[in-house]
N, C-alpha and C positions, 0 to 999 in steps of 0.2 A: 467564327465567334463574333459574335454581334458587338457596338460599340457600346452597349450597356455593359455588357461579359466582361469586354475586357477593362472597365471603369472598376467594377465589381472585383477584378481578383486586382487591383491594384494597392499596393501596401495606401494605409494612412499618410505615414509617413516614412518614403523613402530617399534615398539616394541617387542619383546623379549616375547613368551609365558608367563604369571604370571606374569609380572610387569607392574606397571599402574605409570603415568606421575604425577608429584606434583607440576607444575608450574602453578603460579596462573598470572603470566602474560597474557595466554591466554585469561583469559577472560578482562581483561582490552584495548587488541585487537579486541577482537571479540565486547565488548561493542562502543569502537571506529568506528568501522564497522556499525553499529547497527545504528548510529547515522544517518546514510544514508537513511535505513528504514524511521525514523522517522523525519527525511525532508522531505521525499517523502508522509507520512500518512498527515504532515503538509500541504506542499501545496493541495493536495487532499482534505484536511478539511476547507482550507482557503476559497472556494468561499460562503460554507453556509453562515458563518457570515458578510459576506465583499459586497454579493450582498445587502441585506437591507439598509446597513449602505450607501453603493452608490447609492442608487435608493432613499434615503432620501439626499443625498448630498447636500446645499446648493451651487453657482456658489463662486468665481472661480473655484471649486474642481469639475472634471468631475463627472458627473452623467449618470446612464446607464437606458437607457430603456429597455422593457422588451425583447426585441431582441437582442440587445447589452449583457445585462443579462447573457441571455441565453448561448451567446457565449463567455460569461465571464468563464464559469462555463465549457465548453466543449474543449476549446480549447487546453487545457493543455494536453489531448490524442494527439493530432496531434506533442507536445512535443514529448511525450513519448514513440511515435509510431516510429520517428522519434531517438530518445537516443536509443529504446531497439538496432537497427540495431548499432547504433554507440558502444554501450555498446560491442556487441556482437564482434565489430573486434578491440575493447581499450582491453578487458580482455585477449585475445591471444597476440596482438602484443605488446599493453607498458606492460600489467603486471596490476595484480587484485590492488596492492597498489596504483599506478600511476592513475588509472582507477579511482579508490574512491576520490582520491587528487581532480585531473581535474574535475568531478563531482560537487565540492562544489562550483566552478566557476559561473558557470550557473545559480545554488542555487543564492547563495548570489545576482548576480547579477541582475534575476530574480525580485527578492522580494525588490531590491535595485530601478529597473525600477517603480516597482508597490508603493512604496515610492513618489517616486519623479513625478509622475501621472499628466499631467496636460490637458490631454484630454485620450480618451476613446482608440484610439489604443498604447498608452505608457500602458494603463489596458492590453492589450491584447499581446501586447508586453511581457511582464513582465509575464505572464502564461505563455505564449510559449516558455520561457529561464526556468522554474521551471519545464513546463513539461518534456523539455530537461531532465536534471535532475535526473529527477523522473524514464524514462526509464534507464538510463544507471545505477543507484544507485539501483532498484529493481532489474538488471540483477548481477550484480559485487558484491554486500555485500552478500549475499548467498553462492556467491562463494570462495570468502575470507575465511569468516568464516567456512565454512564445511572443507576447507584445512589447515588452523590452527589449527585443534582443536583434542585435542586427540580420539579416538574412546568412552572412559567412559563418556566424555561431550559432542559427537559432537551433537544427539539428540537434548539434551537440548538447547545447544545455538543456533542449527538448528531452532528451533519452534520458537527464540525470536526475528525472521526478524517479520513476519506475527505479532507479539505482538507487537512490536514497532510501525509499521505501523498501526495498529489504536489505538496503545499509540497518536501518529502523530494526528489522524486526534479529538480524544476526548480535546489533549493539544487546540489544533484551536476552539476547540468550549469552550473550558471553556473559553480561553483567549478574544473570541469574543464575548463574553459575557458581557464583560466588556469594549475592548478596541475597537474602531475606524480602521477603515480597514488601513489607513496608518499607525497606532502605531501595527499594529497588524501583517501586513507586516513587520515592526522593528523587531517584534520577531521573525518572519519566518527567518532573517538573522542569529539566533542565534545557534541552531545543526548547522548547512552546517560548521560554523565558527569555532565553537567547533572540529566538524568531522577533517577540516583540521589541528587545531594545535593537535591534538592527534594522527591523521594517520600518519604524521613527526614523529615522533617519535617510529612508528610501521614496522616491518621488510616487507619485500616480504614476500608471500607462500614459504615453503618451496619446495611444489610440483611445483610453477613454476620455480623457479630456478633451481631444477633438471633438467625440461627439455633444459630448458639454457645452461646447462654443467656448470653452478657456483656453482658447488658441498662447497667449502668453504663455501661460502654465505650461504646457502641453512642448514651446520651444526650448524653456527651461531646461522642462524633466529630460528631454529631445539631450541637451548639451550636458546636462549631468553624468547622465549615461553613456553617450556616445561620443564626448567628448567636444564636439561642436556641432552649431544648425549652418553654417557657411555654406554655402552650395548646395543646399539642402533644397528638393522642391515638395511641393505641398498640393498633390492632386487635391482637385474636388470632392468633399465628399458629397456621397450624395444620399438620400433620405433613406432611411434603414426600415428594410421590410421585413414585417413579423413572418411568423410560421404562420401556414394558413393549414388545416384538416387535407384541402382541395389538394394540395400541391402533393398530399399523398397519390394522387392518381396520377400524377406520372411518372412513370418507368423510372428517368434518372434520379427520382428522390426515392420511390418507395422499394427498390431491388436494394440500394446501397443501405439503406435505414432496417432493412430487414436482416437480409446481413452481418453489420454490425451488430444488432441485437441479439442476430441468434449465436455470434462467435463467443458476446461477453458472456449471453447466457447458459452458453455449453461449459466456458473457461471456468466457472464460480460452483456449477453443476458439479464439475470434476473434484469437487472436493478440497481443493488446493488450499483453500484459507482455513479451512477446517482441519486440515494436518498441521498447519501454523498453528493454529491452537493450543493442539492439546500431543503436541509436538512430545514432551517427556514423557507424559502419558504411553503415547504409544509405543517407545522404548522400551518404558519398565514393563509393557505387554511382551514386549519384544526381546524377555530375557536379559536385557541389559543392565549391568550394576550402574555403571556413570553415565544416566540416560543424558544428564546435560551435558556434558561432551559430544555424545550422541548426537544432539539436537544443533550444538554449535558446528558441525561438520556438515549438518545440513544445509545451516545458515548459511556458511562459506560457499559449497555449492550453487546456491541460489543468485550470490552477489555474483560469482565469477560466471556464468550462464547469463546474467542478464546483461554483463557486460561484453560478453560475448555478442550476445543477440544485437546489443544496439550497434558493434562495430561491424560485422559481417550485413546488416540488414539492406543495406544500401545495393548490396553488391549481392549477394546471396537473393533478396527479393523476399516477400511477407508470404507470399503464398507458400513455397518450398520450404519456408521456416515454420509456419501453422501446421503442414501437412507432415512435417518430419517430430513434430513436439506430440503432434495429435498420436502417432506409431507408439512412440517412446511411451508416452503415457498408457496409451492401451495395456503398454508389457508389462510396465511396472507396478500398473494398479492388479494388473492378475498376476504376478509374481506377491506380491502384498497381499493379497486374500487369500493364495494359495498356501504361504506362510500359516497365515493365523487359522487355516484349516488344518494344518497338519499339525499347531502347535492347540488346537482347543481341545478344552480337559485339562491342560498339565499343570501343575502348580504355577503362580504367577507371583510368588515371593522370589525377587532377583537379589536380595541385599546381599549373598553371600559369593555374585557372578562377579569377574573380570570383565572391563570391557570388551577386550579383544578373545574371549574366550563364550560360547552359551551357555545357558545354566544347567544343560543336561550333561552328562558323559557316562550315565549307561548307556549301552550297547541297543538297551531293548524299548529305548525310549524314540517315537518319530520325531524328534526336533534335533537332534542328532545335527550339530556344524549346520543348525539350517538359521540362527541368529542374525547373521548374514546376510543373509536372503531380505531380511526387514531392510536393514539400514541401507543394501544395495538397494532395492526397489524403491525405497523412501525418495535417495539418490538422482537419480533416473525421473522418479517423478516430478520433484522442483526442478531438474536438470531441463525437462522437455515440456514444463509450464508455458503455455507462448504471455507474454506479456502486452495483456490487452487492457484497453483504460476501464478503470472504477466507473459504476454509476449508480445510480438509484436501482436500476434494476440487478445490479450485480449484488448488490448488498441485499433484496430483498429475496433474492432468489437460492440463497445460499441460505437464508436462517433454518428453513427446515432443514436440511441436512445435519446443521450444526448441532442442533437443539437435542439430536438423541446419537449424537454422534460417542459421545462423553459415554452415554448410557451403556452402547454397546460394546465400549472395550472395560467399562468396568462396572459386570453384573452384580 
């Protein structure tokens, strides 16, 4: 390793061989950050329960057809597609704090539009302020957080964006479970709100104000967080180098950039946020009376899986964790089509099914105990989801699937 290399992987600011930080602010910061995640898991979770509840709407209150639906439920990528690019030039020029404040904007106001509803594009309005949001708050809270946090926690706190975020989308389903898509929008105002009066009170990165030259600032935020700068040293930084086209030609940038691209673009491909969606939906396809139970069991699934993955990851390794999620999904998504082929044709009125029971119990009907088969495979598939980061491209690669996703479980 050459002596630029190793200038280059050295922290901003770090610590003193043998001593470890005792400020327990940092995570009260990083949990404030977090909060971002799970607005973003929230809106993302919000069209499962909010399509039903609007496709049963009585008038004056808009009601959506199964088109409208659909586009209830996808739009929010054209958000997000649209915030990651914005995210991407908020986190350099105002600053990762600034960046998460501005973010709640959109949040609140989003979920504020979808509130006040009084025809079908104030619905869709009010996605595309949330999905805002959601790209710029998946890009900027990661990044906060990893620069706050001392090296003995940053792992930890690292893993608890991807946690939050289907903490996010399980809170929507339980809560929709219960409540009405406008009271339930009410709640969607309530992280973003939270986020803002707690990030006020949370410092800048220290690493971005180093490069600022607000060296002072930068000591502050240093002792806010971690409790003191005493013994603290303060490598050189040294002039920060853009991304250049060229440096795509060599091997160590352009095998690993490919790569990752083509992991998040296979992960988004599989359809996975697009079963978030329209998550009830495919229940009450699924023969199920209490699809939101249904869905919340998904939920739960998902959180306990991801909390799985972040603790074994270390020890387990990313590669044998991708290649065993990559299996599980294969099975589950052809156990899941295999389902809706043996169950297409048959009536799709479940109001009168048991949850733990299908809607058939003739003898001479092919769905026969095969109800099951959905929610197992459904299961299985967030179960063996590998959890790879959001980006511009994940978001933009997934709209077509979404867009006639709706369409095809309800002709």
């Amino acid at each position: 390793m050459t002596p630029e290399d190793q200038e280059e992987a050295q922290p901003l600011l770090g610590p003193p061989s043998g001593s470890t930080p005792r400020g327990r602010r940092v995570f009260l910061a990083a949990f404030a950050a977090a909060l971002g995640p799970l607005s973003f898991g929230f809106a993302l979770g919000y069209s499962s329960p909010a399509i039903p509840s609007l496709q049963r709407a009585a008038p004056p209150a808009p009601r959506l057809d199964d088109s409208a639906a659909s586009w209830f439920g996808a739009i929010v990528t054209l958000g997000a597609a649209a915030g990651g690019v914005l995210g991407g030039w908020l986190v350099d020029c105002a600053g990762r704090k600034l960046s998460l404040l501005l973010c709640t904007v959109p949040f609140v106001a989003g979920f504020a539009v979808i509130t006040a509803a009084q025809d079908v594009w104030m619905l869709l309005g009010g996605r595309l302020l949330t999905g805002l949001a959601c790209g710029v708050a998946s890009l900027v809270a990661p990044v906060y957080i990893s620069e706050i946090a001392y090296p003995a926690v940053r792992g930890m706190l690292g893993s608890c964006v991807q946690l939050m975020v289907v903490t996010g989308i399980l809170l929507a389903y339980l809560a929709g479970w219960v409540l009405e898509w406008r009271w339930l929008a009410v709640l969607g105002c309530v992280p973003p709100s939270l986020m803002l009066l707690l990030m006020c009170w949370m410092p800048e990165t220290p690493r971005f104000l180093l490069t600022r030259h607000r060296h002072q600032e930068a000591v502050a935020a240093l002792r806010f967080l971690w409790g003191s700068e005493q013994g603290w040293e303060e490598p050189p930084v040294g002039e920060h180098q853009g991304f250049h086209l060229a440096l795509l030609r060599q091997p160590g940038v352009y095998k690993p950039f490919v790569i990752g691209i083509s992991l998040m673009a296979f992960q988004q491909l599989s359809g996975v946020n697009a079963v978030m969606f329209y998550a009830e939906t495919i229940f009450e396809k699924a023969k199920f009376k209490d699809s939101g139970l249904a869905s919340v069991i998904v939920g739960v699934i998902q959180v306990l899986f991801t909390a799985v993955a972040a603790l074994i990851m270390d020890r387990a390794g990313r590669r044998p964790l991708l290649v065993l999620s990559g299996v599980v999904m294969v099975f589950s998504t052809s156990a899941f089509g295999a389902y809706f082929k043996l169950t297409e044709g048959g009536p799709s009125n479940s109001s009168h099914v048991a949850f733990l029971a299908p809607v058939y119990t003739e003898p001479i009907d092919t769905s026969v105990g095969l109800a099951w088969l959905a929610v197992g495979s459904m299961c299985l598939f967030i179960a063996g989801r590998p959890q790879a980061l959001r980006s511009l491209l994940a978001h933009i690669c997934l709209l077509h699937p979404r867009r006639p996703f709706q369409l095809v479980l309800c002709p």
